[in-house]
matplotlib code that plots the C-alpha trace (Angstrom):
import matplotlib.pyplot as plt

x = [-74.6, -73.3, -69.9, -71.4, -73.1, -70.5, -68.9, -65.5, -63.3, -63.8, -62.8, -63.9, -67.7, -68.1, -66.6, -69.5, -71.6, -69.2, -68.7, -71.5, -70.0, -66.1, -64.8, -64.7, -63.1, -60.9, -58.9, -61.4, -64.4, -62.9, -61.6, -65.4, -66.6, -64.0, -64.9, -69.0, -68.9, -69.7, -66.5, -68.9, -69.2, -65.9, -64.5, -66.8, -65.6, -62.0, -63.3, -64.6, -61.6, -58.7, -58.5, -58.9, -56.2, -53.0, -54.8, -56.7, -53.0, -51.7, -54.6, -53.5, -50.0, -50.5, -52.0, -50.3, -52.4, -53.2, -55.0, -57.6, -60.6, -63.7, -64.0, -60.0, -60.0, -63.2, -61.5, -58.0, -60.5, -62.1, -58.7, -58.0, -60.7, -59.6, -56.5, -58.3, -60.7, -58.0, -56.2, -59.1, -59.6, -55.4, -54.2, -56.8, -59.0, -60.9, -59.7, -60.7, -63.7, -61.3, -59.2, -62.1, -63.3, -59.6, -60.1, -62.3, -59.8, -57.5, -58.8, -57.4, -57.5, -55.5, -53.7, -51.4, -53.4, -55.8, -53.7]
y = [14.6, 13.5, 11.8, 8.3, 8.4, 10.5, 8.7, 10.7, 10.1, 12.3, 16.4, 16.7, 16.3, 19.6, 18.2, 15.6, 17.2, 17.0, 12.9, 11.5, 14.2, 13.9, 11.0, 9.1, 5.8, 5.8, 8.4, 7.9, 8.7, 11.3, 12.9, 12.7, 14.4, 17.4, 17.5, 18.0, 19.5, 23.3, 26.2, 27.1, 23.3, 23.0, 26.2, 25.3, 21.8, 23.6, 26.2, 23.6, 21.2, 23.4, 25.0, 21.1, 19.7, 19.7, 18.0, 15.2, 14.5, 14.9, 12.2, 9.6, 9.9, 8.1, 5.0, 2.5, 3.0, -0.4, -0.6, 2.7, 2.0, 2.8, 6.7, 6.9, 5.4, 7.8, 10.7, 9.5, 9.5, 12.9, 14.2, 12.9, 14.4, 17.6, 17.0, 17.0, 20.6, 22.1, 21.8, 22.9, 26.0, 27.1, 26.4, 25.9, 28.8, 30.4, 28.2, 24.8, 24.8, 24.5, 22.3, 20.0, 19.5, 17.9, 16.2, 14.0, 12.3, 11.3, 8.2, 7.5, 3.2, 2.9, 5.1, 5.1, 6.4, 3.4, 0.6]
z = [50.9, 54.1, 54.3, 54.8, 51.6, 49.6, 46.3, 47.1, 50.7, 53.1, 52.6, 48.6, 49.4, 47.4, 44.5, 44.3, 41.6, 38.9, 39.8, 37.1, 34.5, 35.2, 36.6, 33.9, 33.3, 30.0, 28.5, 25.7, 27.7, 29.4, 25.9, 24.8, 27.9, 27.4, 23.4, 24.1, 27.0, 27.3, 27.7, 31.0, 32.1, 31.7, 33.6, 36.4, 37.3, 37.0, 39.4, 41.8, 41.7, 40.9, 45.1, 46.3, 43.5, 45.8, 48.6, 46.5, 45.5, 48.9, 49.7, 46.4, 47.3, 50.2, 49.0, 46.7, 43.4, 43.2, 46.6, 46.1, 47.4, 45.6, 46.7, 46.4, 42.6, 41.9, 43.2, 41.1, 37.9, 38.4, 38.7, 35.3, 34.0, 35.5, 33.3, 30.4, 31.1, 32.5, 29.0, 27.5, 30.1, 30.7, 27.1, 24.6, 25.7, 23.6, 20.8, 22.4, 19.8, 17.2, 18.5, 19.3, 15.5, 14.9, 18.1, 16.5, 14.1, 16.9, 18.3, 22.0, 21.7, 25.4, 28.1, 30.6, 33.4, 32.3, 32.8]

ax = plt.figure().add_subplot(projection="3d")
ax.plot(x, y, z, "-o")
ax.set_aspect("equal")
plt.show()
């Protein structure tokens, strides 16, 4: 996809197939997406995003977050959804399937990150 008609700012390009999947908007949503998604679906969108993670925060830092453009404020919300596979891939582990049946009684209504 050329940088023109990329849905991130310029630089995370490669990180564009995990978009439709990952950057969710919602703590809920993205909670759902880390419940039903696949241990392999999940380490490889931490795979793909976890070498570009301290230069897509480099890049946010430097905008006030309430002026992100669309790419900058798609970008901020696959990063949140990093957050949530990257629990299930560094802590969870193996035992994320676990963890997700419980998951289901905790309902997420409103976050922080959502304003």
């Amino acid at each position: 996809m050329s940088a023109a008609n990329s849905e991130l700012p310029p630089g995370f390009e490669t990180l564009e197939p995990y978009v439709a999947s990952w950057a969710l908007v919602g703590a809920p949503n993205r909670a759902h997406r880390r419940t039903h998604s696949t241990e392999q679906e999940r380490a490889d969108f931490y795979n793909a995003v976890q070498p570009l993670l301290v230069p897509a925060l480099a890049y946010l830092d430097e905008r006030p977050l309430n002026a992100l453009d669309e790419k900058a404020q798609r970008l901020m919300t696959l990063l949140l959804g990093f957050a949530h596979a990257a629990q299930a891939v560094e802590v969870q582990g193996e035992n994320e399937a676990v963890h997700a049946q419980q998951r289901g009684l905790l309902k997420i209504s409103r976050a922080v990150a959502d304003g």
